[in-house]
C-alpha positions in Angstrom: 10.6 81.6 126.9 13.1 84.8 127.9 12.3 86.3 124.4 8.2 86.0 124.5 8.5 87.1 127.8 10.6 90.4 126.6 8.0 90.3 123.7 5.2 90.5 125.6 6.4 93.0 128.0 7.3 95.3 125.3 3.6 94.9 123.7 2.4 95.6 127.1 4.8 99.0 127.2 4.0 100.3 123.9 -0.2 99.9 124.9 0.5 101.9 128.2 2.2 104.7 126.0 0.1 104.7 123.3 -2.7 105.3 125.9 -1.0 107.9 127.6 -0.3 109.8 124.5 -4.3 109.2 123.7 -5.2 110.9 127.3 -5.4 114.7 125.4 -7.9 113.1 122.8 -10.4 112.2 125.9 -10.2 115.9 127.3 -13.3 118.4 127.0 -13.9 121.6 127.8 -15.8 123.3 130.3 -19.7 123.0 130.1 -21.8 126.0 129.7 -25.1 124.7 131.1 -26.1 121.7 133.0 -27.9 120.3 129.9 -24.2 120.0 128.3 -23.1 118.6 131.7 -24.8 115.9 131.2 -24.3 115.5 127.7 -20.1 115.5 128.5 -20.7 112.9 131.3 -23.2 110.7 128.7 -20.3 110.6 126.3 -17.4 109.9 128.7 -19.1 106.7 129.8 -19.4 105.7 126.8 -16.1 106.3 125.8 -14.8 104.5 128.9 -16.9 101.5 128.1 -15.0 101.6 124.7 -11.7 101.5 126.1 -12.7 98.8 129.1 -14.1 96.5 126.5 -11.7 96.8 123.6 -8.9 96.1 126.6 -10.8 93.2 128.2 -11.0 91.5 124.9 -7.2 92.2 123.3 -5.9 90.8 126.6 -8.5 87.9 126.7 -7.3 87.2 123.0 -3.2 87.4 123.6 -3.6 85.3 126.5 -5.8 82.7 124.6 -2.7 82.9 121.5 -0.2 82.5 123.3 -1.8 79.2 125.7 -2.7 77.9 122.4 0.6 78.7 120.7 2.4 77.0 124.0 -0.2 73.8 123.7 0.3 73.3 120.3 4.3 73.3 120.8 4.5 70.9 123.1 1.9 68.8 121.9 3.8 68.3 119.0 7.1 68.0 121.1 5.5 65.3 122.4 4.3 63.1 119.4 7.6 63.9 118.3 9.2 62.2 121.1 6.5 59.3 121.3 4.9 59.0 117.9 3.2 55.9 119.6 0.8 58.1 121.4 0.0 60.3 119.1 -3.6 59.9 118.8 -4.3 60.0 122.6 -2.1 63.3 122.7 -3.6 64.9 119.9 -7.1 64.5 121.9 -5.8 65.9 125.1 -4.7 68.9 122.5 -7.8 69.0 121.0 -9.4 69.3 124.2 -7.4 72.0 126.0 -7.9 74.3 122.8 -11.7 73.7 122.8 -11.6 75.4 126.8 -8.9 78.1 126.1 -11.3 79.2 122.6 -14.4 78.9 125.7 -12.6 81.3 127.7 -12.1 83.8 125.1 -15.7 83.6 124.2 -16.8 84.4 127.9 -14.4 87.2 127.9 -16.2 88.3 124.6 -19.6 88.0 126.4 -18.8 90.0 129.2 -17.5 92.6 126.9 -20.9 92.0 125.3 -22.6 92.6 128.4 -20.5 96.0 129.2 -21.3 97.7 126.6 -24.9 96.7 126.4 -25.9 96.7 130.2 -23.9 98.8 132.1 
């Protein structure tokens, strides 16, 4: 558990500098008339709407991976230990996927409704 832990905070440190190092790329320059104002301002929205959405749905999808890569260990930890009750563990497994995938795919629909609505 120590090592995903150390895994997932090193993940989580190379995103924050990787999206530091990005800031420069998101700089423009001064407008010249208001028409261009507006223009900038148009396109920076859009670009944060990018960004929000594409980090709402990578951390939507690691968190869904790694509950279902926990799930499916133990699950099979446990029909390992009691091959008896196998089939009524299995279900229970089959069952707490089906949400976890659920919640991903709300995540994706509010992503859907970032970019398309606000």
């Amino acid at each position: 558990m120590k090592q995903l832990m150390k895994k997932i905070f090193v993940l989580a440190g190379v995103l924050v500098l990787a999206l530091s190092l990005a800031a420069p790329a998101f700089a423009a320059g001064e407008p010249e008339s208001q028409q261009a104002a507006s223009q900038v301002q148009e396109d920076n929205t859009i670009g944060l709407k990018a960004i929000a959405a594409g980090v709402a749905v990578g951390v939507a999808a690691a968190g869904g991976a790694v509950g279902m890569g926990l799930a499916t260990a133990k699950s099979t930890e446990s029909i390992a230990r009691q091959p008896e009750a196998e089939g009524k563990i299995r279900t229970m497994l089959m069952l707490g996927l089906v949400f976890i995938e659920t919640a991903i795919i709300y995540a994706l629909l509010v992503v859907i409704l970032i970019i398309f609505v606000l």
